[in-house]
N, C-alpha and C positions, 0 to 999 in steps of 0.2 A: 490381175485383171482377167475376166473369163470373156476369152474372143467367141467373134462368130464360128457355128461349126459349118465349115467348108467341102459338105459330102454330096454326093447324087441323091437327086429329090427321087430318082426312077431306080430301080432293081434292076440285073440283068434279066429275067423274067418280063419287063413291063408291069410289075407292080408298081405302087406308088409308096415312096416311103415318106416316115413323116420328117417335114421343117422344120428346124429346130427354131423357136421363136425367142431364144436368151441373146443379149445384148451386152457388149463391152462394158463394164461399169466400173467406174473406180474402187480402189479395195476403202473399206472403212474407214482406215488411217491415213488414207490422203487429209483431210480437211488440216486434221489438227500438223500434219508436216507441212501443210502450205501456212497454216498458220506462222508456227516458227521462223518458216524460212521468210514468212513476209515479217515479221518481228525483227529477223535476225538483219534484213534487208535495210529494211526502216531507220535502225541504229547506224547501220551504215554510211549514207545516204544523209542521217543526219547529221550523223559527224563530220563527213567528207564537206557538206556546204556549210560547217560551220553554226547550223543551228542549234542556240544551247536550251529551249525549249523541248523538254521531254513528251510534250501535247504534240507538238509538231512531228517530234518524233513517229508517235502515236497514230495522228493521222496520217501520216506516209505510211506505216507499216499496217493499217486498214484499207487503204485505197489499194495496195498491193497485194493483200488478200482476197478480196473482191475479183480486181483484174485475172489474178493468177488463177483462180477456180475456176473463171470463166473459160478463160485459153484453155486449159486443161482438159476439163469438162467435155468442152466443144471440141478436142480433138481425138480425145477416147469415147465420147459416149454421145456425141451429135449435139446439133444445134438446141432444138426441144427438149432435150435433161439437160443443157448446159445454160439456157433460160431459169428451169428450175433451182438449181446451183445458183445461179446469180442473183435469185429473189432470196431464196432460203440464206446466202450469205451477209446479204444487206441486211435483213432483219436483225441474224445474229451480232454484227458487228454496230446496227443501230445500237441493240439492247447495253453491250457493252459501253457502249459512248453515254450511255444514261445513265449508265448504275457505276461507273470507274469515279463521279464525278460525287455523287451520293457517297460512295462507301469513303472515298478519302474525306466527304465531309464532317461523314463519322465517327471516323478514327483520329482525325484533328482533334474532334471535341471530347472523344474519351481519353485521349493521350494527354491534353490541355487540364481539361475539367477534373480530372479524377483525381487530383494533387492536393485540390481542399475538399473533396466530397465526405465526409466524416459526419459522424453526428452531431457536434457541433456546430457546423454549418448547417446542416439542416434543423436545429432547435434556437436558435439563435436570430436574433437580427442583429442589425447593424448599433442600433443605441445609438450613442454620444460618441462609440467611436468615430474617428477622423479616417477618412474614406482613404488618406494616401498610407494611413498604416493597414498592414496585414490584420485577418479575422474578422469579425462577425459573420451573418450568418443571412440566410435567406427565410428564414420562420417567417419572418412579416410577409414574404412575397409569397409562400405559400399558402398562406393564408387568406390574402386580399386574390387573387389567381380564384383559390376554390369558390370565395362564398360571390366572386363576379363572374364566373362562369358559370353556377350553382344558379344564379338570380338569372340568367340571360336563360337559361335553357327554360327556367318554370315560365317567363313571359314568353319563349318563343314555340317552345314548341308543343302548346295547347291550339293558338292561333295556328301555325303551321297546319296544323292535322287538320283542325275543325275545316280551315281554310280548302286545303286540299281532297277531304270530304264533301262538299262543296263543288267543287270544278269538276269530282270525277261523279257523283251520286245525282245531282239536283243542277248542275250547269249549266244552262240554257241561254244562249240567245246573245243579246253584247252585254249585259252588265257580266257575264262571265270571260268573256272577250276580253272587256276591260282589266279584270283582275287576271287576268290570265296574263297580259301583256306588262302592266306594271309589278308584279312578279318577274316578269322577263327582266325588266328594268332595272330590280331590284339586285338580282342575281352577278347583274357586272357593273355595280355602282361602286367606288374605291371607299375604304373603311376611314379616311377623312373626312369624307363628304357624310358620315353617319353620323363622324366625330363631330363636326360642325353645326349637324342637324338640331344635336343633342346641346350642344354649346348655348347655341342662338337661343331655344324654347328654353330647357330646363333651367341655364344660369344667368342668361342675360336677360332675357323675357320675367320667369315666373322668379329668377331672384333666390334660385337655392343656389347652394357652394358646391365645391368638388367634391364627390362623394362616388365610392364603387357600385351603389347602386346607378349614377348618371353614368359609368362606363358598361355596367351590365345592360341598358338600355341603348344603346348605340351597337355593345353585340348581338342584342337580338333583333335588332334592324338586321345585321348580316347575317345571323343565324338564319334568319324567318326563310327568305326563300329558297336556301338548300334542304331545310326540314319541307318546304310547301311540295317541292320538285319532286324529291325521292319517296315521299308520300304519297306523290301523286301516281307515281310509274308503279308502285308497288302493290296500288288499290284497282289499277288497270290491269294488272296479270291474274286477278282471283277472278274465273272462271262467270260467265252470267248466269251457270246452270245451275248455281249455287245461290245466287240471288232469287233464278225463276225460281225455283224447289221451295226457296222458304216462303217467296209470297204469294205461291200457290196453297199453302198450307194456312195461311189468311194471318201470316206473322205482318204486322205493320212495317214501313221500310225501316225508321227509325231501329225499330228493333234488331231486322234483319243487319244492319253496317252494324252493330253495336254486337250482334251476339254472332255472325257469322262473317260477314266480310273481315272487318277488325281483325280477329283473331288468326284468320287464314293469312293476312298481310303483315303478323305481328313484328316477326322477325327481320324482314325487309324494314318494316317503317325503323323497327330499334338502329339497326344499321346504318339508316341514314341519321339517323336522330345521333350518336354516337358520331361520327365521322365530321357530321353538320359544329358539335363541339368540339372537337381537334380541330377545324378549320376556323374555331375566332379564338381557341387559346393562345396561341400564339400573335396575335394579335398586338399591335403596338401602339399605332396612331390615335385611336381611342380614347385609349387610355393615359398616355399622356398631356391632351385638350381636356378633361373631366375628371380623371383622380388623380392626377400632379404627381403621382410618387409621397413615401414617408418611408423614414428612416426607422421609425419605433412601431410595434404592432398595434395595430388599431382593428378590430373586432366584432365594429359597427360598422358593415357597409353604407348605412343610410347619415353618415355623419362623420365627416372632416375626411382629408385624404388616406388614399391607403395604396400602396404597395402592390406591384406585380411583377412576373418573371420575368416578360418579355420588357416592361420598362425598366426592372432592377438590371436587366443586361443591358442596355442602352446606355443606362445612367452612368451604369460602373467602367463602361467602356469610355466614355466619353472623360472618365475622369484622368485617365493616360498613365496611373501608375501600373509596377507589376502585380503588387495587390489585387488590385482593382481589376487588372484583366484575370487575372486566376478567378477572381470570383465570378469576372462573365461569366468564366468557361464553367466555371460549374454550373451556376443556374443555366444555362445553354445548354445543360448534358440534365440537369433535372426535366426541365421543359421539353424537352427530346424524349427522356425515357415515359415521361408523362402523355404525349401525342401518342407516344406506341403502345400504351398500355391500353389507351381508348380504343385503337384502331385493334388492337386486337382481342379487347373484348367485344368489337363490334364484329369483327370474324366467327368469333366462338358462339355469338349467339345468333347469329345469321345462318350458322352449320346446324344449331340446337333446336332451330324452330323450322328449318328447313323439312318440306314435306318428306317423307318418307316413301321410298319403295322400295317395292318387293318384287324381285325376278328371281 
C-alpha cells in the first residue's frame, strides 16, 4: 500500500514545497485474496450451519466478498473509492451469478449429449424403432427445424423490414402510432397465444391439417416484431445527411432507402434478422399445437406432420427411458450448437459491415 507522504509543505527558507497528492490504495492483488478468503469463508460457514446446498454456499461466500471490499476499502483508501469498490464489486460478482448458472447448463448438456452425438444420429431418424430401445436418429428433426424456420424467416422478415421502413422513412400521424404500438404488443405476446392464433384460422376455421408450414406461420408471428424493432433502431442511426445529400442530388426517396440508407444499415438489420431466428428455433409450443411431431422424415413442409428439435426433445423426455433421455440430450446440444452458430454468424457480420475508421 503507498501511504500518505507526511513532509513540511514549507522549506526552512519559506519556500513552498510541493503536496504530494497520492493516496493509500490497495495493492492489485487484494480483490482476488478477498476473493478466496470470502470463498474459503463461505465453505465454512456452510458447513458449520449445516447447509448442503453448494448455491448457498455460493451466495454466502458473494455477499462476504462484497462486504469485505468494502470494509477494506473504506479503511485504506476512504469512503468515496470504497463506494467505487463496492459498485465495481457487485457488478463483478452480479456477472458471475449469471454466467456460473449458463456455463454448468452447458457442460450438463455436452457431458449428457455427447454420448450418442455420432453420425448416425444425426443421419438417421427414428423409423419404426420403439422409442424405449436405444438408437435412431434426429435427421427427421433436422430437417423439419430447417425447412420451418427457412419458411418463418422468408414470411417474416420481408414484412419486418418493409414494415419498419415504414415507421422510420414515411410514419406519420396515428395510423403509425397504431402499428407502432401493436408491434409493442406483439413483441410480449407468449408463443401459445401464436400457436393458438394459427390453430383456430388455419386448422379449425380454413380446414387444413398439421403441417411445418402452420408451425413456420405461428413463428413468424413471433419472428415479425424482433425483425420490426431491430430494423427499426438500425435505420434510425444512418445519418439524415445522407438522406439530405441524396435528395438534394434530385434521387427520389424510394430510391434514396433502397440504394443508400439500406445499405448503410445492412449489417445491423442482418444481426437482428439472425438473432430474430435463434429466438423462435428454439421454440416448442408452436410446434407442438400445428405439426404434432413424426417419427419417419417427411420433406414436405406443406403436407402431413413433421419433426422438430425442440419438440423431438420434449417428446423423448417425456418418454422416461435412458434411451430416450441420451437422445434428449443430444438433440439439446445439437439445438445449442445450432442457436450458437447463428449468433455468431450474426457477430461476424455485424463486425464485416461494420463502418469503418481511420485514425
Amino acid at each position: 500500500m503507498t501511504a500518505v507522504t507526511d513532509r513540511p509543505t514549507v522549506a526552512s527558507g519559506g519556500a513552498p514545497l510541493p503536496v504530494s497528492l497520492k493516496q493509500a490504495r490497495l495493492p492489485r492483488w487484494a480483490p482476488p485474496v478477498i476473493a478466496l478468503v470470502a470463498a474459503g469463508a463461505g465453505c465454512g460457514i456452510g458447513l458449520g450451519a449445516g447447509l448442503d446446498s453448494t448455491i448457498q454456499w455460493g451466495l454466502i461466500a458473494a455477499a462476504l466478498f462484497v462486504l469485505g471490499t468494502y470494509v477494506l476499502s473504506a479503511a485504506v483508501e476512504g469512503g468515496r473509492q470504497a463506494k467505487d469498490r463496492l459498485a465495481t464489486s457487485m457488478v463483478w460478482t452480479s456477472f458471475l451469478l449469471a454466467v456460473i448458472p449458463l456455463a454448468s447448463l452447458l457442460w450438463e448438456t455436452v457431458a449428457r449429449g455427447i454420448k450418442v452425438l455420432n453420425v448416425y444420429f444425426l443421419s438417421h431418424s427414428m423409423g419404426t424403432l420403439p422409442d424405449a430401445l436405444p438408437g435412431g436418429g434426429i435427421y427427421h428433426a433436422i430437417i423439419g427445424t430447417l425447412e420451418q424456420v427457412g419458411l418463418a424467416t422468408l414470411i417474416a422478415a420481408p414484412i419486418g423490414l418493409l414494415t419498419a421502413i415504414y415507421l422510420v422513412e414515411y410514419g406519420r400521424g396515428r395510423f403509425a402510432k397504431t402499428v407502432t404500438f401493436f408491434v409493442d404488443v406483439m413483441t410480449g405476446i407468449p408463443s401459445i397465444v401464436a400457436g393458438l392464433f394459427i390453430l383456430s384460422v388455419w386448422i379449425l376455421i380454413l380446414g387444413f391439417g398439421p403441417s411445418g408450414f402452420a408451425g413456420a406461420m405461428a413463428l413468424a408471428i413471433l419472428m415479425m416484431p424482433v425483425v420490426v424493432r431491430s430494423t427499426e433502431e438500425m435505420l434510425k442511426l444512418v445519418p439524415n445527411e445522407l438522406r439530405e445529400a441524396s435528395l438534394a442530388l434530385g434521387v427520389p426517396k424510394w430510391r434514396t432507402i433502397l440504394k443508400v440508407v439500406l445499405p448503410t444499415s445492412l449489417g445491423g438489420i442482418t444481426t437482428g434478422v439472425m438473432l430474430a431466428i435463434a429466438r423462435i428455433t428454439g421454440e416448442t409450443a408452436p410446434v407442438l399445437l400445428l405439426v404434432w411431431g413424426a417419427k419417419t422424415i417427411n420433406n414436405n413442409p406443406f403436407d402431413g406432420a413433421q419433426q422438430s428439435l425442440p419438440l423431438y426433445v420434449f417428446q423423448q423426455w417425456q418418454i422416461g427411458t435412458d434411451a430416450a433421455y441420451d437422445r434428449a440430450w443430444g438433440a439439446a446440444l445439437v439445438l445449442i450448437a445450432f442457436v450458437m452458430i447463428l449468433n455468431l454468424v450474426a457477430r461476424g457480420i455485424a463486425r464485416w459491415k461494420a463502418p469503418k475508421t481511420h485514425r
